[in-house]
C-alpha positions as CSV (number, residue, x, y, z in Angstrom):
1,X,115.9,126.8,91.4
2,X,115.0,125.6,94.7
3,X,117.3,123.0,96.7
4,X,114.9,120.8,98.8
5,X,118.1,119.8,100.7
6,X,119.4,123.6,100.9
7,X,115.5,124.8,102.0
8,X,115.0,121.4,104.7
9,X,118.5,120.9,105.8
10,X,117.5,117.1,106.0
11,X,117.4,114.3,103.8
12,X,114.4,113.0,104.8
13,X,111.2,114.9,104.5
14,X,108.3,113.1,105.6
15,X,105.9,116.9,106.8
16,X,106.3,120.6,106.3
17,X,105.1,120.8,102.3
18,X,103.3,123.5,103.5
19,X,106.6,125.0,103.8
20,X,107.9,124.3,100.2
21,X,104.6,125.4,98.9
22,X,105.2,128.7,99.9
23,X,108.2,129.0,98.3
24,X,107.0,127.8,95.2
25,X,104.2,129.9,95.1
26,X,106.2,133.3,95.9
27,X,108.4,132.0,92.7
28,X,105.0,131.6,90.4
29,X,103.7,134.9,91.7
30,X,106.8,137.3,91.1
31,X,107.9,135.4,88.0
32,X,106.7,133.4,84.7
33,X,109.8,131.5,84.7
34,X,110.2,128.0,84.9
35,X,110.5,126.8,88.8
36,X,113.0,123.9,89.4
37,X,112.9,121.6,92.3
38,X,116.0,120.2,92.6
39,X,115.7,117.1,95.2
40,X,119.6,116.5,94.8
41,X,120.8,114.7,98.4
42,X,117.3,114.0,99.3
43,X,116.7,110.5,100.2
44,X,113.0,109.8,101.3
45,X,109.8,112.0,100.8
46,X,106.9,110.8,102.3
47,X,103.0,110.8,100.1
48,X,101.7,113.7,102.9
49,X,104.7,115.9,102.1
50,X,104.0,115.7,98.3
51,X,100.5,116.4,98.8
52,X,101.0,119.6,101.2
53,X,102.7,121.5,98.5
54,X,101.6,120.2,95.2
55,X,97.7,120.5,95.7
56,X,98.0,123.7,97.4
57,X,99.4,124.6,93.7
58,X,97.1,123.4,91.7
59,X,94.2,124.5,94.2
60,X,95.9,128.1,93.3
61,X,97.6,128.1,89.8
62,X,96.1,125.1,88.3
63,X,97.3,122.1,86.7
64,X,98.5,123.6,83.7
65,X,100.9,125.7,86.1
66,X,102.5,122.2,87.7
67,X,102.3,120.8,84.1
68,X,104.2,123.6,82.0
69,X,106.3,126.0,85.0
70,X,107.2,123.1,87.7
71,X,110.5,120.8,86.7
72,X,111.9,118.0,88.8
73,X,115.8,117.4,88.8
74,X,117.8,114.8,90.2
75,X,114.2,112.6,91.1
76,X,114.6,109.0,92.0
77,X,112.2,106.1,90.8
78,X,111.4,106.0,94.5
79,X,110.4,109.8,94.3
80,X,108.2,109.5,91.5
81,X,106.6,106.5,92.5
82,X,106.2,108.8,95.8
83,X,104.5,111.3,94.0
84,X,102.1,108.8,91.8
85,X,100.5,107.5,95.0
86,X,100.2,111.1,96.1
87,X,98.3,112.0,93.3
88,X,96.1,108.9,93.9
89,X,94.9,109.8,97.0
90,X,93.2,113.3,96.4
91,X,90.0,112.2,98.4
92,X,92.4,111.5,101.4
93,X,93.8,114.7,101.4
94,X,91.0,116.6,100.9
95,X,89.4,114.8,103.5
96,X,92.5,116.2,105.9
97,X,91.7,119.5,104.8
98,X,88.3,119.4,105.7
99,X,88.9,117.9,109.1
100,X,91.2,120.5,110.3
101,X,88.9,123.5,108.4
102,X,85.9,121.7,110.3
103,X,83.5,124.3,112.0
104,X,84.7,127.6,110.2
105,X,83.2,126.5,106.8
106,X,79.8,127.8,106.2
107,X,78.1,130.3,103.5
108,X,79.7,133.6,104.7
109,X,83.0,131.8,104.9
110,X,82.6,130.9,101.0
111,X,81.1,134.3,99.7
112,X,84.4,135.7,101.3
113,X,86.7,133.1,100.0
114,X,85.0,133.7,96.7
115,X,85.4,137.4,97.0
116,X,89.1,137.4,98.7
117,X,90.0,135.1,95.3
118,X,88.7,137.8,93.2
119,X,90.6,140.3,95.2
120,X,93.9,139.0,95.0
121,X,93.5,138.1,91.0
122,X,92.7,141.2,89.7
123,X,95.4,143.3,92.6
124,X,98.2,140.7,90.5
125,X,97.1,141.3,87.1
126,X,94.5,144.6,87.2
127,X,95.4,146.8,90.3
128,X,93.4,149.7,88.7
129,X,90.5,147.2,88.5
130,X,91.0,146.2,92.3
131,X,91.1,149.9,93.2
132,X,87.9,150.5,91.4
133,X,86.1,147.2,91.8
134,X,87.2,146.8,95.8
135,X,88.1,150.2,96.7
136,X,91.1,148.9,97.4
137,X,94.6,152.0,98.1
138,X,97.3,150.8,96.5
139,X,98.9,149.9,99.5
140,X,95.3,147.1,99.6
141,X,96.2,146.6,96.5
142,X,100.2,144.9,97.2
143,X,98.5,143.1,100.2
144,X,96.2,141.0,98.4
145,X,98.5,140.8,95.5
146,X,101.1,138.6,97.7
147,X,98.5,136.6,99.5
148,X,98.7,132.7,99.2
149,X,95.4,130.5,99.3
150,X,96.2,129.3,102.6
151,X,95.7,132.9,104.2
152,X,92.6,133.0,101.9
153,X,91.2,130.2,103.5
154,X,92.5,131.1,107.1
155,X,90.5,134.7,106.5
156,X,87.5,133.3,105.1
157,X,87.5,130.4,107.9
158,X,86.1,133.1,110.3
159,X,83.0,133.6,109.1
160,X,83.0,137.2,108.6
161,X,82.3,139.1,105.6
162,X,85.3,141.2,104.5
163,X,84.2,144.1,102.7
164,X,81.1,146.4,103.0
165,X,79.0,148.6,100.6
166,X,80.8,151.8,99.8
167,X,77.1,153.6,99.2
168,X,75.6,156.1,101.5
169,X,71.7,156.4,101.5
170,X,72.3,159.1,99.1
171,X,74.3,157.0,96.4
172,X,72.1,154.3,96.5
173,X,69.1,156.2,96.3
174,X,70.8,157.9,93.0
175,X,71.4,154.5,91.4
176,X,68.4,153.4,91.6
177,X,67.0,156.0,89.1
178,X,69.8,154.4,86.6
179,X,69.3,152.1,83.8
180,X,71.8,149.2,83.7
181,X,73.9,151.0,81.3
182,X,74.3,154.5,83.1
183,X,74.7,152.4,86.3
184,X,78.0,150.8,84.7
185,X,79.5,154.2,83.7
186,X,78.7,155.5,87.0
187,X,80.2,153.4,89.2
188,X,83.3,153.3,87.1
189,X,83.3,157.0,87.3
190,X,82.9,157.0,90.9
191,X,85.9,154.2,91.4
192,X,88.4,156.7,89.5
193,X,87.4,160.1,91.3
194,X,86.1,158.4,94.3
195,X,82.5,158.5,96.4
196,X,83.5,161.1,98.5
197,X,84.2,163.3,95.6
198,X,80.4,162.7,94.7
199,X,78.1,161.8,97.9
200,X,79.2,163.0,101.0
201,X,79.6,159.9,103.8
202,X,76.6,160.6,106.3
């Protein structure tokens, strides 16, 4: 469970749902429990506070994540009709987002985010996959396992591509002689021994 009052100190909280965010998404990632907010002693939220850390959770984890492993205690009608305007005003906050992502956002920055979304899913729920796909260590492999959208985004924002080809001039050259099926066996080969084992790097 986690105490809005006991995380915020305050009874007020009109900013920092970035903050709560993070904590909910640390208690999706390391368990399939059910997450309880508890807003017991709080007597204001504010539509910007909702918004920072619920659609940063569904962004990540979905709707069906909010709908089946996120539970509200002690809510007030004023909360919840809080958190029905919230959820009215998508556009707006998207909007924000946009505004203070503006300039970062172009086609490298999306092949990364693409790729860095990729990363992270199959380092939580495949490592040997990430290790084989990414050529990821395993110590890659916890990083991008514990990584939250928002450092995604932050990462992809700066334009730079975040992995490079593994193949020599050599590999390549042998791939190229492959048919799609020996291809497919051969780079999976390669993932578990590794390409140094094969091709020395030039």
């Amino acid at each position: 469970m986690i105490s809005l009052k006991g995380l915020f100190k305050r009874k007020t909280l009109n900013d920092n749902g970035e903050r709560l965010y993070k904590a909910i998404a640390e208690k999706f990632v390391t368990s399939s429990k059910e997450c309880c907010l508890d807003f017991d002693g709080i007597s204001q939220i504010s539509v910007v506070f909702v918004q920072d850390f619920l659609f940063p959770i569904i962004l990540e984890f979905g709707s069906d994540a909010v709908s089946h492993r996120l539970k509200f205690i002690n809510i007030t009608d004023e909360h919840i009709a809080v958190y029905r305007v919230a959820l009215t005003k998508s556009s707006e906050y998207l909007e924000r987002m946009a505004a203070n992502n503006a300039g970062g956002i172009d086609d490298l920055s999306d092949i990364t985010f693409e790729l860095l979304i990729k990363a992270r899913e199959l380092s939580r729920h495949d490592p040997s996959a990430a290790m084989i796909m990414f050529g990821f260590s395993k110590q890659m492999v916890a990083i991008f396992s514990t990584m939250d959208i928002r450092q995604i985004r932050r990462i992809s924002a700066a334009g730079i591509i975040c992995f490079e080809p593994r193949f020599t001039a050599e590999f390549a050259s042998k791939l190229i002689t492959l048919n799609t099926s020996q291809v497919e066996i051969f780079l999976n080969i390669i993932g578990d021994i590794g390409i140094d084992a094969v091709f020395e790097s030039e």
